[in-house]
C-alpha positions as a printed Julia matrix, in Angstrom:
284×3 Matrix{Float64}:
 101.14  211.38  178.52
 104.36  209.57  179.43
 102.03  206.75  181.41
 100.47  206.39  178.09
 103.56  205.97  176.15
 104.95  203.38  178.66
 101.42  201.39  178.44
 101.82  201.4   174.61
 105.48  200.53  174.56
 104.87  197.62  176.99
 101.56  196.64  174.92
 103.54  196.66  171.85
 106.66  194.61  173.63
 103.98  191.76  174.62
 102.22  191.69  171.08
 105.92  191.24  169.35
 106.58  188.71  171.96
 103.7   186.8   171.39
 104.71  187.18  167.85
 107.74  185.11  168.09
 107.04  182.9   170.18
 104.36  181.41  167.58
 106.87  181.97  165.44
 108.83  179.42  167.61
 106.31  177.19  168.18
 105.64  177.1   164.1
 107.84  173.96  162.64
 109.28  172.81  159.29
 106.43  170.07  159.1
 103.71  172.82  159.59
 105.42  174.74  156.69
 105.68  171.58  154.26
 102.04  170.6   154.43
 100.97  174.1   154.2
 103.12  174.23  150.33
 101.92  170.72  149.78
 105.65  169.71  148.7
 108.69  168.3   150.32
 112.42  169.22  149.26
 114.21  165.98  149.4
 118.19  165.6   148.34
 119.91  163.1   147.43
 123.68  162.76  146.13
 124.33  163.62  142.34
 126.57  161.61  141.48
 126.93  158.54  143.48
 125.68  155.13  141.92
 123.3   153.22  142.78
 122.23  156.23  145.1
 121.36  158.9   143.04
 123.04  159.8   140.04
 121.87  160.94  136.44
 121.09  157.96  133.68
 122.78  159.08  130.81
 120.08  157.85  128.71
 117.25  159.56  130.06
 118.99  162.61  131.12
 117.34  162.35  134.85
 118.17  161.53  138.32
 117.75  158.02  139.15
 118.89  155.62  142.14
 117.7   153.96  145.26
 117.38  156.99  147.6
 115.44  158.84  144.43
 112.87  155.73  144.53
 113.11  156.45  148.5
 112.27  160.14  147.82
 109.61  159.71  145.83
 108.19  157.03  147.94
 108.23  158.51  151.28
 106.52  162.42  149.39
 103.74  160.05  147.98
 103.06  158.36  151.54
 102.87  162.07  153.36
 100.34  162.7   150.15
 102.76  165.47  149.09
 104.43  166.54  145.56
 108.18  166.23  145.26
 110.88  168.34  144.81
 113.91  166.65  144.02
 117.6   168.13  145.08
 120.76  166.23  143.93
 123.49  167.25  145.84
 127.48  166.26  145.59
 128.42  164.27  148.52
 130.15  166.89  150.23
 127.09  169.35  150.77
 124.93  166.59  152.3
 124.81  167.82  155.57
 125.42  171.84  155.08
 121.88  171.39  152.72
 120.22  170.19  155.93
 121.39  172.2   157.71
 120.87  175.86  156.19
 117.45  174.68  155.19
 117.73  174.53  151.35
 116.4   170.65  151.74
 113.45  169.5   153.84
 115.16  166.05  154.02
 118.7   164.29  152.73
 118.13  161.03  151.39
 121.88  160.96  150.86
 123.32  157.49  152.19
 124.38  158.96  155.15
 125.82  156.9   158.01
 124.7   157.82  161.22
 128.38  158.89  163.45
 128.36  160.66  166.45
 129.6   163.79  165.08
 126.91  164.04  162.58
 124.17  163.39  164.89
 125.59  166.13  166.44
 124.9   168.34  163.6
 121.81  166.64  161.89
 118.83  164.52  163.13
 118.4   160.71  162.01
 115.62  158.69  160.65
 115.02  155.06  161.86
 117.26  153.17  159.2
 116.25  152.67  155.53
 119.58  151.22  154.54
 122.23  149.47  156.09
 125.57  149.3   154.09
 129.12  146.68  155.06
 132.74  147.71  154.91
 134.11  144.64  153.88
 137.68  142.98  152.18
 138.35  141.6   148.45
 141.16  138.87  148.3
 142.2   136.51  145.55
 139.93  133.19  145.07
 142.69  130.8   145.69
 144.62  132.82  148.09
 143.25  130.83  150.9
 141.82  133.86  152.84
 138.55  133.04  154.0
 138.48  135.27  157.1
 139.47  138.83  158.88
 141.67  136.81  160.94
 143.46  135.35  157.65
 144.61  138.83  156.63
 147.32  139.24  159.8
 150.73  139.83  158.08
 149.17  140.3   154.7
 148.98  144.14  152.74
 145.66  145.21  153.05
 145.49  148.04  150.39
 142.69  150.86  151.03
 141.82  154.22  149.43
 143.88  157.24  150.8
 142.04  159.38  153.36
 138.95  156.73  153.3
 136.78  155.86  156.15
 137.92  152.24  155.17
 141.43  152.68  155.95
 141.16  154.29  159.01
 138.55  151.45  159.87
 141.03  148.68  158.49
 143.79  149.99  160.67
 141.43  149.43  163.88
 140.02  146.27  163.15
 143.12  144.92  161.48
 145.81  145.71  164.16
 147.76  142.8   162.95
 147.63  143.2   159.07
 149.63  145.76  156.92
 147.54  148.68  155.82
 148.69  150.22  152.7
 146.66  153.15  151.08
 146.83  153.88  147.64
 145.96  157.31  145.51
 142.41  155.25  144.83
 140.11  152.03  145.0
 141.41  151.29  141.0
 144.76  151.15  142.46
 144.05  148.77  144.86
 142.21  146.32  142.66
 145.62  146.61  139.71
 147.78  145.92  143.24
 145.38  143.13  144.14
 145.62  141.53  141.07
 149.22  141.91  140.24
 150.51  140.75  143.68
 151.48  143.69  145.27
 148.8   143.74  148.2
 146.99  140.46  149.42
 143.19  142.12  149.92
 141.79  145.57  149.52
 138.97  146.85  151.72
 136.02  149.25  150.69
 132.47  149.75  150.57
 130.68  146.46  149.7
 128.89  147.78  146.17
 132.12  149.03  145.65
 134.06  145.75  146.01
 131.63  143.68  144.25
 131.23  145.71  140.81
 135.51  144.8   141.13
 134.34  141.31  141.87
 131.96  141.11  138.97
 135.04  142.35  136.84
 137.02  139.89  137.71
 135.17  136.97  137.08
 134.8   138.45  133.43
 138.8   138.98  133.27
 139.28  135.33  134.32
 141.05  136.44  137.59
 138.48  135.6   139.91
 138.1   137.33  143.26
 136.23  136.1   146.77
 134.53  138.64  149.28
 134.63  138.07  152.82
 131.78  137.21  154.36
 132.72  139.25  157.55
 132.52  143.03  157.45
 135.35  145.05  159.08
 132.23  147.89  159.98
 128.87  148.24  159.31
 127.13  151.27  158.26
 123.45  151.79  159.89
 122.01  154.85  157.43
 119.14  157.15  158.08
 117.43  159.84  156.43
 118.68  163.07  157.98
 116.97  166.62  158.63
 117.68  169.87  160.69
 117.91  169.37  164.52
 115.19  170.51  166.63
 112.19  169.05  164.37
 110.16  165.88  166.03
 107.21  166.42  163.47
 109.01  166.31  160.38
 111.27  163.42  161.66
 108.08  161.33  163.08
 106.14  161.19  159.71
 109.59  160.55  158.07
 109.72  157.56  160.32
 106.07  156.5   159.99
 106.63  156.62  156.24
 109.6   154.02  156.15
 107.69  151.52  158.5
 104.79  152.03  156.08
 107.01  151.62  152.95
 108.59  148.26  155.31
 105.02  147.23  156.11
 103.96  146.73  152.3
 106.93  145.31  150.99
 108.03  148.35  148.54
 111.14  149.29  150.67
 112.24  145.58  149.8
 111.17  146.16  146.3
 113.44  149.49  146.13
 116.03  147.58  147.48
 115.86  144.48  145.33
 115.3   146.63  142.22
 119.01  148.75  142.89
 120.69  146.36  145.07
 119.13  142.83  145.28
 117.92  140.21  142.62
 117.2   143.28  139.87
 120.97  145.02  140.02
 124.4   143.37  139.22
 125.2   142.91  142.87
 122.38  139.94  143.87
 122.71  140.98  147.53
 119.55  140.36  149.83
 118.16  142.22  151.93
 118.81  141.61  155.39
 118.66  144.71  157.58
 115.49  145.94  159.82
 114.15  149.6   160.48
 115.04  150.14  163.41
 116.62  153.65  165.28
 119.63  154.44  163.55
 121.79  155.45  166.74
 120.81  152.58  168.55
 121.83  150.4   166.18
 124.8   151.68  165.49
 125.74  151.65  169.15
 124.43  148.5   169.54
 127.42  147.36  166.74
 129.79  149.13  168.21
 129.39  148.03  172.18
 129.77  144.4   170.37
């Protein structure tokens, strides 16, 4: 009797174990194409990302496009997740998103948290002076007031790459540009869309504006997902050098960013792996 309980407790013990470890062995990519759809975030209010067009009351923005794009090459349906900035990484991470389309900038810390795509974006930290201020270069700025957003990756950059000039951070980006213009600070420093919707403005104002060409940082972006998932991530991946391969990621790109959107910038990044990239820039 008790040889007969041991046999069916050990029986049971190896059918459980077996159990999980196909339970293991079962991945997020296995569950996506089994539900036919893929949950893909993006930020919620971050333009020309993702945020909501006022007029047609729905999400809109480059990494929507990329959402959509990269569901219809898998041949799945999509469900769309706008997310605030902030929650980017937690959504990845606690599974409520397959994938964050969310303009996120591969760092070591992150890709200690998160998994990256090859690149689908590459974005510039760069520096707004006056047009006849004679500043053409980084090297131009030492001794001047460099004004940058308070707590922003850009000032902390701005303080590393600009040893010599006078960071200043104000409350926010506005601040800098009134500063800028008014005399107080010689350049301000922020995201390049950022800086050239300011430079746009000031043409109109009659107080035109130059951007350097030279970025203080550059920011090599990937799609991110949990760790631990090589499926998922390799069709992610095949999917951008498709979308790279027929010209649409250019055409996303142009249509939010390029010859279609007030900024006129081209295109000039590659898909390529995001960390070694990124590495690459900063062993430079």
């Amino acid at each position: 009797m008790h040889y007969q309980l041991r046999t069916t407790l050990a029986l049971g013990t190896i059918i459980l174990s077996a159990s999980w470890a196909g339970q293991a062995q079962a991945d997020q990519w296995d569950d996506i194409k089994a539900r036919g759809t893929i949950v893909c975030g993006t930020q919620n209010a971050s333009s020309p990302y993702g945020f909501q067009d006022p007029a047609k009351r729905e999400y809109v923005g480059y990494d929507v496009d990329m959402c959509k794009a990269i569901a219809k090459e898998m041949g799945l349906k999509l469900q769309h997740k706008p997310v605030s900035t902030e929650a980017r990484i937690p959504e990845v991470k606690m599974g409520r998103v397959d994938m964050m389309a969310g303009a996120v900038a591969w760092l070591p810390k992150r890709a200690e948290q998160v998994d990256f795509s090859d690149q689908y974006l590459q974005g510039y930290i760069k520096v707004l002076v006056k047009a006849d201020a004679g500043i053409k270069a980084l090297g131009d700025l030492k001794g001047k007031k460099v004004c940058a957003s308070s707590g922003s990756s850009s000032a902390a950059i701005a303080q590393k790459v600009l040893p010599e000039a006078n960071v200043l951070t104000f409350q926010n980006i506005s601040q800098c540009y009134v500063g800028l213009q008014s005399g107080k600070v010689e350049a301000m420093t922020a995201g390049e869309l950022v800086l050239r919707r300011f430079l746009n403005d000031s043409q109109k104002e009659g107080k035109p504006t130059a951007l350097l060409d030279e970025p203080t940082y550059i920011e090599h972006i990937g799609i991110i997902v949990k760790q631990g998932e090589p499926a998922l991530l390799a069709q992610i991946n095949q999917a951008i050098a498709a979308l790279d391969k027929s010209g649409e990621l250019t055409g996303i790109y142009d249509k939010w960013m390029g010859a279609e959107s007030i900024y006129k910038m081209k295109r000039d990044f590659k898909v390529e792996p995001t960390a070694a990239a990124a590495q690459a820039d900063a062993a430079k």
